[in-house]
C-alpha positions as CSV (number, residue, x, y, z in Angstrom):
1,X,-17.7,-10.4,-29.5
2,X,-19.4,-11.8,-32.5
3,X,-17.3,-10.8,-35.4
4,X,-14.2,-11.7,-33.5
5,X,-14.9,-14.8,-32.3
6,X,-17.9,-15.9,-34.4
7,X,-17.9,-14.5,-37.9
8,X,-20.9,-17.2,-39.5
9,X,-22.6,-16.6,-35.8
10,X,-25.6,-15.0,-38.1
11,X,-26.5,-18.3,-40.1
12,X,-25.8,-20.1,-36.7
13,X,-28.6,-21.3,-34.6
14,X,-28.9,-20.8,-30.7
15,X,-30.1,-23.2,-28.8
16,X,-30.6,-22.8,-25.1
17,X,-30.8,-25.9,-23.1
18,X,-34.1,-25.6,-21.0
19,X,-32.6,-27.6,-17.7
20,X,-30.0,-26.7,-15.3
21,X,-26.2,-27.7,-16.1
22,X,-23.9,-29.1,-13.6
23,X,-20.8,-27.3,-14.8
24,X,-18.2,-29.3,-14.2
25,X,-19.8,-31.1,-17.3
26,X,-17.2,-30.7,-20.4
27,X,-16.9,-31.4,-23.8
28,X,-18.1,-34.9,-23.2
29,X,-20.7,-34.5,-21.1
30,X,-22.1,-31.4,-23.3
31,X,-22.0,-32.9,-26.4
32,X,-24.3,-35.9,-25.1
33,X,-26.7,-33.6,-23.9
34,X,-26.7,-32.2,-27.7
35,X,-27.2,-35.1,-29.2
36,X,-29.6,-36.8,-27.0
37,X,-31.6,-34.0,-25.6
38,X,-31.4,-31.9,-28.7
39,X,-30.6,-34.5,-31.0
40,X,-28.6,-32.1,-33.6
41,X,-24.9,-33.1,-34.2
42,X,-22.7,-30.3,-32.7
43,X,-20.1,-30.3,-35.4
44,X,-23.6,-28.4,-37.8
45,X,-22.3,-25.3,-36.6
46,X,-24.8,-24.6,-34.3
47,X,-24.3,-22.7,-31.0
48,X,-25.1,-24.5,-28.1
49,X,-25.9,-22.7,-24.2
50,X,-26.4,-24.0,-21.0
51,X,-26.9,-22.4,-17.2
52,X,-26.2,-23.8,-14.0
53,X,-29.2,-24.1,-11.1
54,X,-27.7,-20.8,-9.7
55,X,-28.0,-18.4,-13.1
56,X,-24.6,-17.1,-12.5
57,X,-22.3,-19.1,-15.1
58,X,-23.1,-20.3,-18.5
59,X,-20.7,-22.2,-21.0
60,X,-21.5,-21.7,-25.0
61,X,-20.4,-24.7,-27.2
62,X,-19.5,-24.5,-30.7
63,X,-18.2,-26.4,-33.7
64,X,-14.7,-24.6,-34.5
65,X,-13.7,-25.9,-37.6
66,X,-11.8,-29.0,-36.5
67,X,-13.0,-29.5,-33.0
68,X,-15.3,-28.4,-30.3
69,X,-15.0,-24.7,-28.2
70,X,-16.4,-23.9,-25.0
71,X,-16.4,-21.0,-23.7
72,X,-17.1,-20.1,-19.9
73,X,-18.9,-16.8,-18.4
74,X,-18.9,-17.0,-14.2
75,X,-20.9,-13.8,-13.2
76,X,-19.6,-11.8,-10.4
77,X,-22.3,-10.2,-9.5
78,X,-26.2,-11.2,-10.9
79,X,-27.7,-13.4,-12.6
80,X,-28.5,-14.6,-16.3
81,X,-32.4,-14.9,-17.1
82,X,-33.6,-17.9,-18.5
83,X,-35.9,-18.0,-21.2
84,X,-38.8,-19.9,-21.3
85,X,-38.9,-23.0,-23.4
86,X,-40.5,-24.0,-26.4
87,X,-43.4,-26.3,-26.3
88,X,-41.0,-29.4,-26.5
89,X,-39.3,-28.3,-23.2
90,X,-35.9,-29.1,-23.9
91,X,-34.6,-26.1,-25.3
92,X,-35.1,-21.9,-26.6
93,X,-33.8,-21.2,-29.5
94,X,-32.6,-17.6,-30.1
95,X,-30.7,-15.4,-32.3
96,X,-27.8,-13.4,-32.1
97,X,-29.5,-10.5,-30.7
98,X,-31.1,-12.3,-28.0
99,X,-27.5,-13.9,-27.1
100,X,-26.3,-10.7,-26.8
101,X,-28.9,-9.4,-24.8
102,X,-28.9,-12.2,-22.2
103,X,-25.2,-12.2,-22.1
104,X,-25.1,-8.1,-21.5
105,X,-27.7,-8.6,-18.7
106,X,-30.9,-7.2,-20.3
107,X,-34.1,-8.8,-19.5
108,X,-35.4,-10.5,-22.1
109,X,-39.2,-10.0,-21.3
110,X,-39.0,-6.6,-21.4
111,X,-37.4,-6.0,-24.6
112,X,-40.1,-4.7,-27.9
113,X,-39.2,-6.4,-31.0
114,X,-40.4,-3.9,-33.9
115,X,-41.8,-5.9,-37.2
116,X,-39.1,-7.0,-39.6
117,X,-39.3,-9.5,-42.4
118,X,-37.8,-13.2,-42.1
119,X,-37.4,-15.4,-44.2
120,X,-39.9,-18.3,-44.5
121,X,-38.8,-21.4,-42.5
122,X,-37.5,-24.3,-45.0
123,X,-39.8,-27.4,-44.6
124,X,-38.2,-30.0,-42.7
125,X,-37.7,-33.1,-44.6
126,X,-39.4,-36.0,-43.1
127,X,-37.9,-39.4,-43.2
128,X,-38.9,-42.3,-45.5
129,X,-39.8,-45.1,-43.9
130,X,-37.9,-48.1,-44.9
């Protein structure tokens, strides 16, 4: 799935909203909980997730050049796991491994991360106060 249909998916970040999602929520709907609850602007290229109360369908939002994608999973059978969120509460973010983990059913708690090296986070600038 990723190179196909989301070749920059590794400079991407994945953010998993925290709450449940009604899904009959669209673009509209979905890009106003992005930019209130997560307060990024969808069209940054980030990758956007969100469950429904039940754990059995999830819809991924993404920039796509010159507009907005969603893409729908409805589980026949199980359940996705839902993460725990970050001290703010509002959302997890992931990586492309861990997308592909939660979307291929594996639980997420039970998964061993061996050491590898990342790159140092890049200090947030703050804003001047005018």
């Amino acid at each position: 799935m990723q190179p196909l249909l989301f070749p920059a998916l590794g400079q991407a970040r994945i953010y998993l909203y925290a709450q449940s999602v009604d899904m009959r929520k669209s673009f509209d709907g979905l890009h106003a909980i992005i930019q209130s609850e997560f307060q990024r602007d969808a069209r940054g290229g980030d990758l956007f997730l969100f469950l429904n109360r039940r754990l059995d369908r999830l819809k991924l939002m993404i920039w796509d050049r010159d507009g907005l994608m969603i893409l729908y999973k409805r589980l026949e059978r199980g359940t996705f796991q839902r993460p725990r969120p970050a001290t703010d509460g509002v959302s997890v973010e992931m990586d492309a491994t861990d997308l592909a983990l939660l979307l291929a059913g594996i639980e997420l708690t039970s998964v061993k991360r061996r050491p590898r090296y990342a790159v140092p986070a890049a200090p947030r600038a703050t804003p001047s106060p005018c």
